[in-house]
C-alpha positions as CSV (number, residue, x, y, z in Angstrom):
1,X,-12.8,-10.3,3.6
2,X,-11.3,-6.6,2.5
3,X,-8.7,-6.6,0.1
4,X,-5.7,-4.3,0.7
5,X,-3.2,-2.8,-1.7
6,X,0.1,-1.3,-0.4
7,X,0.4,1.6,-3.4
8,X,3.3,3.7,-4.5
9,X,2.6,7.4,-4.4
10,X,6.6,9.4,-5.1
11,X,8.1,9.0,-1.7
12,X,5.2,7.1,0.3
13,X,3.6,3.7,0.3
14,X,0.1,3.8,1.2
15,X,-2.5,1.0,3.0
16,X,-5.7,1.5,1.1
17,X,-8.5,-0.8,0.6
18,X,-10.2,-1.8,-2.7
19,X,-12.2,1.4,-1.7
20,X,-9.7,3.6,-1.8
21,X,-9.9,4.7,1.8
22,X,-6.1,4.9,3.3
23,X,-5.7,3.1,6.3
24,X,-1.8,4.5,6.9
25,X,1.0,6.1,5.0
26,X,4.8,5.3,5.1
27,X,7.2,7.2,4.2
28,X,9.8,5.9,1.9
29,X,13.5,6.0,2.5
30,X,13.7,5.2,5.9
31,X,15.3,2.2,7.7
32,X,12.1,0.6,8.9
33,X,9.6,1.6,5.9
34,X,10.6,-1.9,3.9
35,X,10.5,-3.7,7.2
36,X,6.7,-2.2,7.6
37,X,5.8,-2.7,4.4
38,X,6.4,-6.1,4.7
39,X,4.9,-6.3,7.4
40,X,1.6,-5.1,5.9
41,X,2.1,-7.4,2.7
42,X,2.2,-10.5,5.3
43,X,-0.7,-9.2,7.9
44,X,-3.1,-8.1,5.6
45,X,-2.2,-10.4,2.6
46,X,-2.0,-7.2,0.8
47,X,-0.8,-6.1,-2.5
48,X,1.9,-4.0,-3.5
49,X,1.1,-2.1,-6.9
50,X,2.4,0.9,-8.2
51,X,0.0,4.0,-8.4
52,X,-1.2,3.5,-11.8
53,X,-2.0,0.1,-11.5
54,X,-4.5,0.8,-8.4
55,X,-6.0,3.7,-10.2
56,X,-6.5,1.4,-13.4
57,X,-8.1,-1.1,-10.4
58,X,-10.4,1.1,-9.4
59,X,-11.7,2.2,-12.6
């Protein structure tokens, strides 16, 4: 099955897949951007890692 990550890029979150390829972006700071996030963690089983973590990943 595809792993996802939930990365932290300034003021977005992005779904991306071990890949790389970005699936959706949210936009921090808004009421429902935690509550979606969350929801991605639980759907998808994915990760949440900050920006240079995933780029560390994929290297």
């Amino acid at each position: 099955m595809e792993k996802f990550y939930i990365v932290e890029y300034g003021e977005v979150y992005e779904l991306c897949n071990e890949g790389g390829h970005v699936y959706c972006i949210i936009t921090k700071g808004s009421s429902v951007a935690e509550h979606v996030v969350q929801y991605l963690e639980d759907r998808y089983n994915a990760t949440r890692l900050s920006q240079d973590k995933f780029e560390a990943l994929k290297a």
